[in-house]
C-alpha positions as YAML, in Angstrom:
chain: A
units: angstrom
residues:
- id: 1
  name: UNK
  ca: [33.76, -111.33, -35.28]
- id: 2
  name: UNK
  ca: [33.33, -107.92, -36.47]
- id: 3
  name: UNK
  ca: [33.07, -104.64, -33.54]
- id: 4
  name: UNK
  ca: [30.90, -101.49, -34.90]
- id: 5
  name: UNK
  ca: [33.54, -98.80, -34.43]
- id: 6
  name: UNK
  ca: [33.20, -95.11, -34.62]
- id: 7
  name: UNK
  ca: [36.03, -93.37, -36.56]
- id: 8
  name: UNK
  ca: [37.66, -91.07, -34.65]
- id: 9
  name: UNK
  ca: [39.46, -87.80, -36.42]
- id: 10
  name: UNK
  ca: [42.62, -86.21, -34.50]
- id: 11
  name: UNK
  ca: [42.12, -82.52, -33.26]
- id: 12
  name: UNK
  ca: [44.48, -80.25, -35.36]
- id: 13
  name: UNK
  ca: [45.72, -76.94, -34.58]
- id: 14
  name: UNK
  ca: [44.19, -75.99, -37.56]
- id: 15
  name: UNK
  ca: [40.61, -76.93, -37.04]
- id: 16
  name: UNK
  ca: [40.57, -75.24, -33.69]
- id: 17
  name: UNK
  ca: [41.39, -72.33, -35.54]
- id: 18
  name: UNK
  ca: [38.68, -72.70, -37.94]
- id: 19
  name: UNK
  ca: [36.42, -72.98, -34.91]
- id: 20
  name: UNK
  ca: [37.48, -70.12, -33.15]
- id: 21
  name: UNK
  ca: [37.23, -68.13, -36.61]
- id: 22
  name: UNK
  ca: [33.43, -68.70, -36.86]
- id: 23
  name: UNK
  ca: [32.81, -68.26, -33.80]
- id: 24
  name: UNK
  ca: [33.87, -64.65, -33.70]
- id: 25
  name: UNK
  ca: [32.29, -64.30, -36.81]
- id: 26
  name: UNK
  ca: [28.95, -65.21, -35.58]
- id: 27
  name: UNK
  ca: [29.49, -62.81, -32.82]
- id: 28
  name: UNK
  ca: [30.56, -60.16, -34.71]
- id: 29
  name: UNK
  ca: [27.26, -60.39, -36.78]
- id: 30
  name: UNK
  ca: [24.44, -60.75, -33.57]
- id: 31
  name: UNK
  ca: [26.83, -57.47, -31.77]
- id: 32
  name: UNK
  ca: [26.49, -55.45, -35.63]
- id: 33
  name: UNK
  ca: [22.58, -56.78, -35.34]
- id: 34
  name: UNK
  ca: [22.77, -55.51, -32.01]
- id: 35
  name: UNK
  ca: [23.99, -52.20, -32.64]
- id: 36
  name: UNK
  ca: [21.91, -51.78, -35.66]
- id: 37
  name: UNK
  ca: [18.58, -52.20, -33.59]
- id: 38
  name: UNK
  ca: [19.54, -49.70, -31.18]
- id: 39
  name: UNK
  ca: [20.71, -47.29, -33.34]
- id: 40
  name: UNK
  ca: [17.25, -47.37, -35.51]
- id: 41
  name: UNK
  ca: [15.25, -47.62, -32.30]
- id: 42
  name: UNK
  ca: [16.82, -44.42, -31.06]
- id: 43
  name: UNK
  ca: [16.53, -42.86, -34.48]
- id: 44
  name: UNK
  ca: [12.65, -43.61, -33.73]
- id: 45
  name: UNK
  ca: [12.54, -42.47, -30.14]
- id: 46
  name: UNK
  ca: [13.90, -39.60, -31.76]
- id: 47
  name: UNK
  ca: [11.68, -39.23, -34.15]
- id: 48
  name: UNK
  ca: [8.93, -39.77, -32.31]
- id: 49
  name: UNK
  ca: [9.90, -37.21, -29.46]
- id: 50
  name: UNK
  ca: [10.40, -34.78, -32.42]
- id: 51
  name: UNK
  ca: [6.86, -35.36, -33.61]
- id: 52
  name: UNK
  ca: [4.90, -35.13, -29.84]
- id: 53
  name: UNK
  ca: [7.17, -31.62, -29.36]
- id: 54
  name: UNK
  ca: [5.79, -30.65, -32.69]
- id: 55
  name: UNK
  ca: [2.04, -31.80, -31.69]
- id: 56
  name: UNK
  ca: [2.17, -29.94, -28.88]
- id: 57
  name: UNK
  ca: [3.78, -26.73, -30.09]
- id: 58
  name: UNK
  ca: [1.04, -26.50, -32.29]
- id: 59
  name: UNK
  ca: [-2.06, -27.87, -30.02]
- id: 60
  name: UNK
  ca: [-2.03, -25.68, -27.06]
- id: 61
  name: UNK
  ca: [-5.10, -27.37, -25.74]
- id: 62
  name: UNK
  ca: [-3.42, -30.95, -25.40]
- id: 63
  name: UNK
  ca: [-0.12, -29.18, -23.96]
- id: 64
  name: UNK
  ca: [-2.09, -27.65, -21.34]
- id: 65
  name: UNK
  ca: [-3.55, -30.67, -20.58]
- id: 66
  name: UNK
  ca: [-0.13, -32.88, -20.24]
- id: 67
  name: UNK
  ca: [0.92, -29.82, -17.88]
- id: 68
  name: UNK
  ca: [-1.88, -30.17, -15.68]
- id: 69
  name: UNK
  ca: [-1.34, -33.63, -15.28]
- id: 70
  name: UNK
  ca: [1.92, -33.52, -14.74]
- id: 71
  name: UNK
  ca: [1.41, -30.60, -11.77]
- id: 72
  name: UNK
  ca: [-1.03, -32.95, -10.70]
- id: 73
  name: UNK
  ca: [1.22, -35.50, -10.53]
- id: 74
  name: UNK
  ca: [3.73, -33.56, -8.42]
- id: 75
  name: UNK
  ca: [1.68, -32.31, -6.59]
- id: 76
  name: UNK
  ca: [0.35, -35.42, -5.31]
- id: 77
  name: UNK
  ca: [3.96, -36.70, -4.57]
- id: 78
  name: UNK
  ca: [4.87, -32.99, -2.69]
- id: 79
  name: UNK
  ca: [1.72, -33.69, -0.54]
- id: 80
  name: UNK
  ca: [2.65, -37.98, -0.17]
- id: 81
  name: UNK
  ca: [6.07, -36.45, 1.14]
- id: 82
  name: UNK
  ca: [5.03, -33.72, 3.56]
- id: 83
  name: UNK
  ca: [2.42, -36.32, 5.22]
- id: 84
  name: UNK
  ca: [4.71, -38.82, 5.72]
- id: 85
  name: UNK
  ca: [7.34, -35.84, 6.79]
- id: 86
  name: UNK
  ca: [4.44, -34.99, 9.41]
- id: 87
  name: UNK
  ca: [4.12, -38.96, 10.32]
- id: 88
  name: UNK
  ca: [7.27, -39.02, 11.34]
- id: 89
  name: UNK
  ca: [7.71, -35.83, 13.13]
- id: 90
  name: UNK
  ca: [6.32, -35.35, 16.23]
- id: 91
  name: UNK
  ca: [4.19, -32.48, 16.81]
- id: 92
  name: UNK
  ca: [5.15, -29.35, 18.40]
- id: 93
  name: UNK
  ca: [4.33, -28.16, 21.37]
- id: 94
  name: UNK
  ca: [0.97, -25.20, 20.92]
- id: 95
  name: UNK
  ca: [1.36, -21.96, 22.73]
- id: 96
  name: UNK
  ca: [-1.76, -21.05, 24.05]
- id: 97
  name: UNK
  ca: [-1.09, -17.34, 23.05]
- id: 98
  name: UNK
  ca: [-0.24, -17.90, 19.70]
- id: 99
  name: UNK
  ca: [-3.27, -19.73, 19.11]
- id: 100
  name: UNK
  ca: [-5.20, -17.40, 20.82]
- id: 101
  name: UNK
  ca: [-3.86, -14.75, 18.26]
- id: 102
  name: UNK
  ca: [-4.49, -16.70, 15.34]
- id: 103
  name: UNK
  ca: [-7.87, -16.70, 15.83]
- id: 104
  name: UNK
  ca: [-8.31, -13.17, 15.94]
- id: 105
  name: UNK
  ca: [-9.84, -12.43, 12.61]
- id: 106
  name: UNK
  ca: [-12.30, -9.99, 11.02]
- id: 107
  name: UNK
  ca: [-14.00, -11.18, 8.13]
- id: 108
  name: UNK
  ca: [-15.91, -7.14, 8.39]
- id: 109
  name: UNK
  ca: [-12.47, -5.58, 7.64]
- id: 110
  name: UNK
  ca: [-12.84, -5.06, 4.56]
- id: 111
  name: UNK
  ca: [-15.60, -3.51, 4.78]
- id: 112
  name: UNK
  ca: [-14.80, -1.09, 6.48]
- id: 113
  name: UNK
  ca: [-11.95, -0.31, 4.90]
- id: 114
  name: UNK
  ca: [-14.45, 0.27, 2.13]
- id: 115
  name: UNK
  ca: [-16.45, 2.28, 3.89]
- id: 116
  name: UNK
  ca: [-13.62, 4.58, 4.86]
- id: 117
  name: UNK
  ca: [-12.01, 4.85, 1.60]
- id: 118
  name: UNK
  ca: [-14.73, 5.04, -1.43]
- id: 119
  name: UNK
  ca: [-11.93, 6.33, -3.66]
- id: 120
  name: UNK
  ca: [-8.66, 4.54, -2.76]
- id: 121
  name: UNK
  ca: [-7.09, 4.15, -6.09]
- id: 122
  name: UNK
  ca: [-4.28, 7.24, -6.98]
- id: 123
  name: UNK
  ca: [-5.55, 6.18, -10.48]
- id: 124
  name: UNK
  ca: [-8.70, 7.90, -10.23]
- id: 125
  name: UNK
  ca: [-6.30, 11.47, -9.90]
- id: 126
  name: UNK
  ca: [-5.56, 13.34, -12.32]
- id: 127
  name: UNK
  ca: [-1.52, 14.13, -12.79]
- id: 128
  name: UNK
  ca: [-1.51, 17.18, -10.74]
- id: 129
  name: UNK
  ca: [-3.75, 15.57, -8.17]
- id: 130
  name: UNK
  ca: [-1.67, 12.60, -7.58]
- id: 131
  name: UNK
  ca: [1.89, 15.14, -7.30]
- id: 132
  name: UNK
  ca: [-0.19, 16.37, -4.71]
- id: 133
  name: UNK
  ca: [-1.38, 13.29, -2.65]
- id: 134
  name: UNK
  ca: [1.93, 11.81, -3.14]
- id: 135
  name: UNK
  ca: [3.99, 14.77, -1.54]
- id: 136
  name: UNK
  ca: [1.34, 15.27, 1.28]
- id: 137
  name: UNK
  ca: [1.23, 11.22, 1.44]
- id: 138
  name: UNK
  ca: [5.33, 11.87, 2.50]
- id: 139
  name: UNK
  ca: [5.37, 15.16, 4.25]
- id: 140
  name: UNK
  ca: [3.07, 13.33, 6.72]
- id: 141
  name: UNK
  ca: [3.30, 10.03, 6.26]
- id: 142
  name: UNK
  ca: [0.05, 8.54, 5.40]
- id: 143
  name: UNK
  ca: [-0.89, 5.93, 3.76]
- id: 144
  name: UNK
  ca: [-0.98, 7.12, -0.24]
- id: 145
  name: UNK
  ca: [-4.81, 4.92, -1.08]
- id: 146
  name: UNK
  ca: [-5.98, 6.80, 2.21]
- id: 147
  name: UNK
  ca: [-4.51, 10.27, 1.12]
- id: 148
  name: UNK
  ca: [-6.16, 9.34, -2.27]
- id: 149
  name: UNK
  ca: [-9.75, 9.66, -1.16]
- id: 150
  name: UNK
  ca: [-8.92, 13.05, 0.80]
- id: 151
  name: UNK
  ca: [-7.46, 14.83, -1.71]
- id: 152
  name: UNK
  ca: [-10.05, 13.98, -4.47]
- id: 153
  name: UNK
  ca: [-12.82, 14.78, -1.98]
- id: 154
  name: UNK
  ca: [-10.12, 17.95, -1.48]
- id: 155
  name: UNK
  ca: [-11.16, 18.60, -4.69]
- id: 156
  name: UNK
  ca: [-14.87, 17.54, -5.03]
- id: 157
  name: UNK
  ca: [-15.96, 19.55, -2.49]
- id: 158
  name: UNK
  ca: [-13.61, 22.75, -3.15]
- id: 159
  name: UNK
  ca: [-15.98, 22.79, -6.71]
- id: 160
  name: UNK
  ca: [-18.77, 22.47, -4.04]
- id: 161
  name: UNK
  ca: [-18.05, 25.52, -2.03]
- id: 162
  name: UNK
  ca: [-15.78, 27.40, -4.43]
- id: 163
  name: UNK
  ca: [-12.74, 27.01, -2.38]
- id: 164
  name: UNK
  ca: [-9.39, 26.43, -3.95]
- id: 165
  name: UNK
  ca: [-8.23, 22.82, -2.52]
- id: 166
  name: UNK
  ca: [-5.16, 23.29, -2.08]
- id: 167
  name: UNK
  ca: [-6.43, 25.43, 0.54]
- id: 168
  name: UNK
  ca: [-8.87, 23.11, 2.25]
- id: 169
  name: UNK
  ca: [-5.87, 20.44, 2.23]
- id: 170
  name: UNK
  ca: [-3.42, 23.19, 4.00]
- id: 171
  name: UNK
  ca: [-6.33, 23.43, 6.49]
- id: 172
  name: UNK
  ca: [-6.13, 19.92, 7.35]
- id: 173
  name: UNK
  ca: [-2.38, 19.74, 7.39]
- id: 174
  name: UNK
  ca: [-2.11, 22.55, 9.78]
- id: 175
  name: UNK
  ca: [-4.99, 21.47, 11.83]
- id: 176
  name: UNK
  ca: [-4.57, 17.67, 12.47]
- id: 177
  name: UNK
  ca: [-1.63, 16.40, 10.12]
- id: 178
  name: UNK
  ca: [-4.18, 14.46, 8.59]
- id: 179
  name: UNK
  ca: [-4.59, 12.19, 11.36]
- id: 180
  name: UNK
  ca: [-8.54, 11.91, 11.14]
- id: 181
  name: UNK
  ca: [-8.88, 10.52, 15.10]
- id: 182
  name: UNK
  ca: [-6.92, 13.79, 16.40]
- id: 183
  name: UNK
  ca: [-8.91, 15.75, 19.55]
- id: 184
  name: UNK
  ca: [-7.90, 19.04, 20.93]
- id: 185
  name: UNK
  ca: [-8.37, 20.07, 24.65]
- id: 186
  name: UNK
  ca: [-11.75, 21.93, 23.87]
- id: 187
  name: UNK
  ca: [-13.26, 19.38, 21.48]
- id: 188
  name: UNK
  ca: [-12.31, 19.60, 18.29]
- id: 189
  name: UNK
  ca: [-12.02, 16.77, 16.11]
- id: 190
  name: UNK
  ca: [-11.11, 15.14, 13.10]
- id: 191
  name: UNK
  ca: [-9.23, 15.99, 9.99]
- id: 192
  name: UNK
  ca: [-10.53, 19.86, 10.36]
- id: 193
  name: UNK
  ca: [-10.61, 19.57, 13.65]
- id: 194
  name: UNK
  ca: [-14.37, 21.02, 13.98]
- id: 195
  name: UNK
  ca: [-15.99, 21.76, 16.98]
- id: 196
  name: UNK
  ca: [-18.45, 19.01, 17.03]
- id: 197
  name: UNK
  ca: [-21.11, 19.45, 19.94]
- id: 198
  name: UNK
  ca: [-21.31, 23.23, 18.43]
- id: 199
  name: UNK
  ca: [-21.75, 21.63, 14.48]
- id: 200
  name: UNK
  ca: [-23.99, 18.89, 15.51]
- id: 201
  name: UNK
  ca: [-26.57, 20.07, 13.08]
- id: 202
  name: UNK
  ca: [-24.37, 19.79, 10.55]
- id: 203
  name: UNK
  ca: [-23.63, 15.82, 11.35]
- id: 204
  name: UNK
  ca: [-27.38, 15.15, 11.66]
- id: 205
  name: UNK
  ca: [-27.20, 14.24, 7.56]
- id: 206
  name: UNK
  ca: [-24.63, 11.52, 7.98]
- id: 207
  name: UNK
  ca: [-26.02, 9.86, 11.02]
- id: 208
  name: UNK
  ca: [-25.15, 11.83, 14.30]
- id: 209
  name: UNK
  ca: [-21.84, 13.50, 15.87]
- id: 210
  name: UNK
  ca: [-19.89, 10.67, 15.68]
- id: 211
  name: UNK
  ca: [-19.67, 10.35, 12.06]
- id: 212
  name: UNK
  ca: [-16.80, 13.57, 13.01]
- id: 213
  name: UNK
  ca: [-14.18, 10.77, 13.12]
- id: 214
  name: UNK
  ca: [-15.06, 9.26, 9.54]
- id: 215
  name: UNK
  ca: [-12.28, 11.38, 7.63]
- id: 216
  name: UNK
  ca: [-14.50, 12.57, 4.41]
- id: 217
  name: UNK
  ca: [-17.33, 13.24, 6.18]
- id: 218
  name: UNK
  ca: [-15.16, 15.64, 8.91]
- id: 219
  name: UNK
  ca: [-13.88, 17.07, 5.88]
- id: 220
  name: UNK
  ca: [-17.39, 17.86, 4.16]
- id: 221
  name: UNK
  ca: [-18.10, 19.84, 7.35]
- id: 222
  name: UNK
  ca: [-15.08, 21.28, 7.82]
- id: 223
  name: UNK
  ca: [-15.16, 23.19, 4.39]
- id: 224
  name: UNK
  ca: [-18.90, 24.39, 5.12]
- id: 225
  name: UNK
  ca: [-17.75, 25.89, 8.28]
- id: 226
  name: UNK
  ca: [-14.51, 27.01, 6.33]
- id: 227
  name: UNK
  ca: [-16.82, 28.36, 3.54]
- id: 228
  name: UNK
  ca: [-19.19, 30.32, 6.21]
- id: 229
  name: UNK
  ca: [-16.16, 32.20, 8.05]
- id: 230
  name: UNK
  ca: [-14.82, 33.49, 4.63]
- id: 231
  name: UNK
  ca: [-18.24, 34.94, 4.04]
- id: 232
  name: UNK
  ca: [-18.50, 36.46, 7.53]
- id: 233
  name: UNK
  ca: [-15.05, 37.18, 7.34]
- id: 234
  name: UNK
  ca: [-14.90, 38.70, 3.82]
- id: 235
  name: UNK
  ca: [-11.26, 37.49, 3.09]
- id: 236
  name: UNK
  ca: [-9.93, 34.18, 3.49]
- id: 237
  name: UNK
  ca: [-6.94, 35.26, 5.61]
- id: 238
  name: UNK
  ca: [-9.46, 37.06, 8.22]
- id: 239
  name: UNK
  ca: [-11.61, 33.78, 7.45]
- id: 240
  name: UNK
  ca: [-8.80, 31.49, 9.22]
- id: 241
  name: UNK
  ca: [-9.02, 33.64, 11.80]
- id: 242
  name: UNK
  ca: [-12.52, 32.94, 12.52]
- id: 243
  name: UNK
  ca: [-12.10, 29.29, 11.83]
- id: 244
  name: UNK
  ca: [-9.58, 29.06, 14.27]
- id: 245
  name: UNK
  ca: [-11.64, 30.90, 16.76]
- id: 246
  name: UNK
  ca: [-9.27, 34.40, 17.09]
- id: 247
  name: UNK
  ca: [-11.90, 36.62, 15.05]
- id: 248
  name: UNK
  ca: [-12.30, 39.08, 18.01]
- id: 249
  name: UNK
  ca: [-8.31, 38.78, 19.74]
- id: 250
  name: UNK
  ca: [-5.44, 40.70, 18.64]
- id: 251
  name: UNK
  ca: [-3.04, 37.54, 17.64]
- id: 252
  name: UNK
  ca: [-4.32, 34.03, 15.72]
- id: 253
  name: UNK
  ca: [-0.68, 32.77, 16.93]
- id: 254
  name: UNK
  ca: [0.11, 32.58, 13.23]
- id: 255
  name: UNK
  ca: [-2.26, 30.45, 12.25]
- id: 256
  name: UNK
  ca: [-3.44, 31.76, 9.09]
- id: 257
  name: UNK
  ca: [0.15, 32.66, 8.07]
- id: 258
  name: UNK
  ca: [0.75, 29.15, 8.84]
- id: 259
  name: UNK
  ca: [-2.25, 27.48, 6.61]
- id: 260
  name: UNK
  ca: [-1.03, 30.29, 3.82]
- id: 261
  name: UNK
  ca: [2.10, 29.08, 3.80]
- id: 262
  name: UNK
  ca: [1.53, 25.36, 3.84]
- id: 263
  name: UNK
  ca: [-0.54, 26.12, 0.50]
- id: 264
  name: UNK
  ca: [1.95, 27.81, -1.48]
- id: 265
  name: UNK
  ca: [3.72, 24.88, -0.99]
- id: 266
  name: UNK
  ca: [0.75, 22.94, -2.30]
- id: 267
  name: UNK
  ca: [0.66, 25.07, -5.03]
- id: 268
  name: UNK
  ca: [4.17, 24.68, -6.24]
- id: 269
  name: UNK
  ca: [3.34, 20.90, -5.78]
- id: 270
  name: UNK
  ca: [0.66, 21.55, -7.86]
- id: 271
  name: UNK
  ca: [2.60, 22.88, -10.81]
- id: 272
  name: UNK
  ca: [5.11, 20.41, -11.44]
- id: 273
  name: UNK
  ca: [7.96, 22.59, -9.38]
- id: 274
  name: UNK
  ca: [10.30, 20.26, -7.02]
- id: 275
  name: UNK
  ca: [9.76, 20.25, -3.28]
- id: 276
  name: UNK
  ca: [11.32, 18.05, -1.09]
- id: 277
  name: UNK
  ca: [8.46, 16.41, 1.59]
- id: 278
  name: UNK
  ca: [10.68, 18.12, 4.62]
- id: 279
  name: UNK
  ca: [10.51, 21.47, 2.90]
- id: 280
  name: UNK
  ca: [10.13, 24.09, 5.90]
- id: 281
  name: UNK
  ca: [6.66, 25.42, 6.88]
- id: 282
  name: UNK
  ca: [6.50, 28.88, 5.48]
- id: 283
  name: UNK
  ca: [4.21, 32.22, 7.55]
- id: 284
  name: UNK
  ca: [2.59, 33.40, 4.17]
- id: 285
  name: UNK
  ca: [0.48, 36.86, 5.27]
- id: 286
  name: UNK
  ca: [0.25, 40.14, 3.48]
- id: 287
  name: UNK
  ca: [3.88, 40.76, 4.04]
- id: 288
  name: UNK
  ca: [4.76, 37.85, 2.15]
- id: 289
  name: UNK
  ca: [6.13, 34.48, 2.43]
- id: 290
  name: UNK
  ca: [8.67, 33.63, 5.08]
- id: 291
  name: UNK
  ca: [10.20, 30.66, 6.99]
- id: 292
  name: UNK
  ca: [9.58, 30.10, 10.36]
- id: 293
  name: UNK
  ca: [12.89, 28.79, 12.31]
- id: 294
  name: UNK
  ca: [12.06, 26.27, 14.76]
- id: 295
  name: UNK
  ca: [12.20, 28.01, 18.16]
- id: 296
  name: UNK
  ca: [13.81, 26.78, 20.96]
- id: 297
  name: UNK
  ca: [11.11, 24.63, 23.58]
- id: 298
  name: UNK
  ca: [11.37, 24.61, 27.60]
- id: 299
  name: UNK
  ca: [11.96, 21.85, 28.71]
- id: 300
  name: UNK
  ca: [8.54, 21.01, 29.99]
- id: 301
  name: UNK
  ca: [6.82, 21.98, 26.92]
- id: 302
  name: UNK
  ca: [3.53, 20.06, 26.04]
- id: 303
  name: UNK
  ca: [2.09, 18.84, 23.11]
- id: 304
  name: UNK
  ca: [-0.62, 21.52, 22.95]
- id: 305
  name: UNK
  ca: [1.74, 24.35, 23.07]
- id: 306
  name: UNK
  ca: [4.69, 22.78, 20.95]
- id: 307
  name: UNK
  ca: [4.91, 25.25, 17.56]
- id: 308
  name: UNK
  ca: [3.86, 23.90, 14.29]
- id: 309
  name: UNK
  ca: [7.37, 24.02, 12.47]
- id: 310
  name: UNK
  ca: [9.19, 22.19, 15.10]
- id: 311
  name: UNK
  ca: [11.58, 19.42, 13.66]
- id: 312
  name: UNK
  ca: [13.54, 16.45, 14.97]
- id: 313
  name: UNK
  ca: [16.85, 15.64, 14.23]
- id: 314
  name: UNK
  ca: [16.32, 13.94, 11.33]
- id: 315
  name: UNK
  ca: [14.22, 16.48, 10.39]
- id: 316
  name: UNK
  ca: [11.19, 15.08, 10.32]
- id: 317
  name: UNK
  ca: [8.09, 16.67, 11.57]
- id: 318
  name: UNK
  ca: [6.65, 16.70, 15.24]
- id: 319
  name: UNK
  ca: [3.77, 14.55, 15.12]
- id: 320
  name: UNK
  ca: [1.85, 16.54, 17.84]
- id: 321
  name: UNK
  ca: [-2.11, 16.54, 17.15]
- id: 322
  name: UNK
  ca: [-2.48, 20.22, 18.34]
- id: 323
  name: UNK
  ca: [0.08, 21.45, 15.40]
- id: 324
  name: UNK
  ca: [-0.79, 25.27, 16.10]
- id: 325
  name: UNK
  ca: [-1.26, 27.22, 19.41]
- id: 326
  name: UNK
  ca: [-4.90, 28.11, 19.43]
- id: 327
  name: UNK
  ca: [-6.43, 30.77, 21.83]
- id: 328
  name: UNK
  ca: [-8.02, 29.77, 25.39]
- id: 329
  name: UNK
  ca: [-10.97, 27.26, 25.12]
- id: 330
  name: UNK
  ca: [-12.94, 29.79, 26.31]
- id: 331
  name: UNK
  ca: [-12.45, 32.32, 23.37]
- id: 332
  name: UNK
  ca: [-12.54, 29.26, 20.41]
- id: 333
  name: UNK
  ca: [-15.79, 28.60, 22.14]
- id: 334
  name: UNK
  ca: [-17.31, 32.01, 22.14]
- id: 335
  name: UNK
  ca: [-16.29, 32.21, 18.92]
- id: 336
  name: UNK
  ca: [-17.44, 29.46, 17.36]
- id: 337
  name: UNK
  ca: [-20.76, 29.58, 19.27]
- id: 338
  name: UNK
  ca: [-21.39, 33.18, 17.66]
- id: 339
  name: UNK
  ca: [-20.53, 31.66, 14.43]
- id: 340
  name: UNK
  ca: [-23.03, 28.84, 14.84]
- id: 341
  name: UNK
  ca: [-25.82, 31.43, 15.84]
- id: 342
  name: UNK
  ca: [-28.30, 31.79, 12.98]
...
């Protein structure tokens, strides 16, 4: 009887070898396949990102449009995390005064701001012009678009009236510091602090007395009054005295020496010449230029009476609306009431 047998072969060292031999060889190849694909497929990322920087160097239109997309896209993931930021926090408690402030607004603002300043830009100055409205802007601290529109009016209006402007501005520094809401004890207001009951008709063109507190339209007045005293006057020094209301008393308190002097400071300002903003005030009259040392005050000394040149410590200037002494109320009235009289 014959048994179906498979032959059997012993396991050598040798063959195990052999074994292990093609084993590693098999690896060996797949790993250098391996290898070899990811080294071409980063050659052709490469490549590729090479050729979409080129494409979009070159198309501006398409690059603009990946960065909007991709603001977009952040965007969208700022705003996912600030509402789910605001999920999870709880809110805070609302002060009933803070929220009462934020809804103070004034859409009109503007406006008026407009209104007030037709000519705000210092570009619309010539050179000299804005030397000047930049020192005055310092010297007396003022806004520099506001000082803008005075000083080109300044000048506008000294063509008007042939006035030098430098002269209408020292006007308005001596009389109100360019603070166009300043009043005096007998009425006068505004930039050039005019008397306005007495120059009413002189207000009825831009809508009634209280267009005095509009700052170019106080200053249009002022310099027509300004430009009728120098006539009456005959001089402009004597005309400052009948602006400020001293034509018929022995002393102006300096005033015109005062105005004189602030404009030779404009003047120098004028031409280019260096002059710090806290320069002193200068009495300018026909004996010539001269600074005024600040006087000692009593100690109950009021605004009103307070001299023009007076200084603080730092030495900056008194901010005091009535920056020269003028005569009794009952002279500046007289005065300018004879003036107004046709």
């Amino acid at each position: 009887m014959m048994t179906d047998q498979t032959p059997t072969f012993p396991q050598t060292p040798g063959r195990w070898r052999d074994t292990a031999r093609a084993v590693a060889v098999v690896c060996g190849d797949v790993g250098r396949g391996v290898r070899g694909l990811v080294r071409h497929g980063l050659a052709a990322t490469g490549l590729a990102v090479v050729a979409v920087s080129a494409y979009g160097l070159y198309n501006t239109d398409w690059r603009h449009q990946q960065q909007q997309q991709l603001m977009a896209w952040l965007q969208t993931q700022a705003a996912e995390r600030e509402a789910v930021q605001a999920a999870l926090t709880p809110p805070a408690p609302v002060d009933p005064v803070q929220q009462a402030l934020a809804e103070v607004v004034d859409a009109d603002a503007l406006t008026r701001v407009s209104a007030t300043l037709p000519t705000p830009l210092t570009s619309e100055l010539t050179i000299p012009q804005r030397r000047v409205a930049d020192w005055l802007s310092r010297r007396y601290r003022v806004a520099p678009e506001a000082m803008a529109s005075v000083v080109k009016e300044a000048w506008h209006m000294g063509r008007t009236a042939q006035l030098d402007p430098t002269l209408i501005l020292a006007v308005v520094s001596i009389e109100s510091r360019f603070n166009p809401y300043a009043q005096s004890h007998v009425g006068a207001q505004g930039l050039m602090q005019v008397m306005t009951e007495i120059h009413s008709d002189k207000y009825e063109g831009f809508g009634g007395n209280l267009a005095a507190l509009d700052p170019l339209t106080n200053l249009r007045v002022g310099v027509k009054v300004l430009r009728e005293c120098i006539n009456r006057a005959g001089s402009v020094e004597r005309g400052l005295r009948f602006y400020v209301g001293a034509a018929n008393l022995a002393s102006d308190g300096g005033y015109a020496a005062k105005v004189l002097g602030e404009q030779t400071h404009l003047k120098a300002v004028l031409a280019g010449k260096p002059l710090p903003p806290t320069a002193p005030f200068l009495m300018v009259s026909g004996a010539g230029p001269r600074q005024t040392p600040p006087p000692p005050l009593p100690l109950q000394a009021s605004a009103e009476t307070a001299p023009a040149h007076a200084h603080t410590q730092r030495g900056e200037h008194t901010a005091s609306a009535a920056f020269t002494t003028r005569p009794e109320p009952r002279d500046f009235r007289a005065t300018q009431l004879a003036m107004a009289a046709p």
